[in-house]
C-alpha positions in Angstrom: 0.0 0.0 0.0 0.8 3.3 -1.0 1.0 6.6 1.5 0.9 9.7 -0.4 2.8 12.1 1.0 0.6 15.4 2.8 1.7 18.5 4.2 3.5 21.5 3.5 6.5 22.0 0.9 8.6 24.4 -0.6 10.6 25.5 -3.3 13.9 27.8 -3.3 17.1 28.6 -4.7 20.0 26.4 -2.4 22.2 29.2 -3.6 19.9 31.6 -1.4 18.0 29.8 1.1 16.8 32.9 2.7 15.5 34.7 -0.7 12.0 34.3 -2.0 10.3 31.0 -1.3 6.9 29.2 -2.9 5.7 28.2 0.1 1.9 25.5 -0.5 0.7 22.6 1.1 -0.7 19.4 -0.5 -1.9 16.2 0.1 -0.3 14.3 -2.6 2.9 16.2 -2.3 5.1 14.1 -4.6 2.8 14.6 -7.9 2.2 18.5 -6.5 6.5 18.5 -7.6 5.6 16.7 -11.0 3.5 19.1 -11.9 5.3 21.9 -10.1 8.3 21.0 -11.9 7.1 20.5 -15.2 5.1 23.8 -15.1 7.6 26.3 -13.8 10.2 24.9 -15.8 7.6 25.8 -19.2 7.5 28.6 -17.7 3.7 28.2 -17.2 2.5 28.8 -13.9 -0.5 30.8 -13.5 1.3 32.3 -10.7 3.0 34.7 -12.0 4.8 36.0 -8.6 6.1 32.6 -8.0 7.1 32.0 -11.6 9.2 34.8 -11.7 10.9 34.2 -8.6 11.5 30.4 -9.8 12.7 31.9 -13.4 15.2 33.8 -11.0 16.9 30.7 -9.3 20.2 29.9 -9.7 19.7 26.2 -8.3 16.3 25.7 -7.4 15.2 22.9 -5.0 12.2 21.5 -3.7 12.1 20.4 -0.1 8.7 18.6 2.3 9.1 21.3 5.2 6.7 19.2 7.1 4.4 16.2 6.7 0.5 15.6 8.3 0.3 12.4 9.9 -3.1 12.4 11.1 -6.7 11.1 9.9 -5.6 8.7 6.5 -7.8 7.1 4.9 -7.5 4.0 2.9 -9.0 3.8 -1.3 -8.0 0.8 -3.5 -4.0 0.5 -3.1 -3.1 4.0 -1.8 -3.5 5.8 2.0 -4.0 9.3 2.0 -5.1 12.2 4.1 -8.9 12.8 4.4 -9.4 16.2 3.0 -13.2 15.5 3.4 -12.8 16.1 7.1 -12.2 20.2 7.6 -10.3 19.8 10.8 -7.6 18.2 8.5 -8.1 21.0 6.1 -7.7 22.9 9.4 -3.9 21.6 11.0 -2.8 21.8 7.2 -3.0 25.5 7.0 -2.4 25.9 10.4 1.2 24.2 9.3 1.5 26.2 6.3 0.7 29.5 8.3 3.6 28.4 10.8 6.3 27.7 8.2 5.4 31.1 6.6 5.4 33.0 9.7 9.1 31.2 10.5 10.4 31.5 7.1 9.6 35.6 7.1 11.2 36.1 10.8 14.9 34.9 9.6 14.3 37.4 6.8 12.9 35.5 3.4 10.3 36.4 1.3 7.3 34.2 0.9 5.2 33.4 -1.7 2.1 31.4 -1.0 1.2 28.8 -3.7 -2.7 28.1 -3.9 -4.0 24.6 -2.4 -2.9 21.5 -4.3 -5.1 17.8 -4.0 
């Protein structure tokens, strides 16, 4: 059985760890960086904030800052978070809300990227 990966991720330059970050949470973090990846590279994310920060990046990098380990459910062969229950929803954001707040007292910019499944 397969866990997918929830919680809250972001994406920087290594060169500059304290620069601008694309800060999001998801609860299938490892396609969110697929499709992250693959769009910011085209140079096609409808964000365009975060897309020109990423375009800036000398050596970007994408890192899980912290995963939710609470409340999975099971479907066919994979485990995942239940994002039917809102007090999931809830201690996600609550995460994501942390991270920015920490990230933006050692001096860094943030950028928050929109909810991803």
């Amino acid at each position: 059985m397969k866990r997918l990966i929830a919680g809250v991720y972001r994406v920087f330059d290594s060169k500059n760890e304290l620069g601008t970050n694309l800060l999001g949470y998801s609860f299938n973090i490892e396609g969110t960086f697929k499709r992250l990846r693959h769009e910011l590279t085209l140079n096609a994310n409808p964000n365009k904030a975060a897309q020109a920060a990423y375009s800036a990046f000398e050596e970007p990098k994408m890192e899980v800052l912290e995963e939710y380990c609470d409340n999975f459910i099971t479907v066919g062969n994979f485990e995942y978070a239940d994002v039917n229950n809102p007090a999931v929803i809830q201690t996600v954001e609550a995460m994501l809300n942390t991270w920015a707040d920490r990230l933006k007292s050692k001096g860094a910019a943030v950028i928050l990227l929109q909810y991803d499944v």
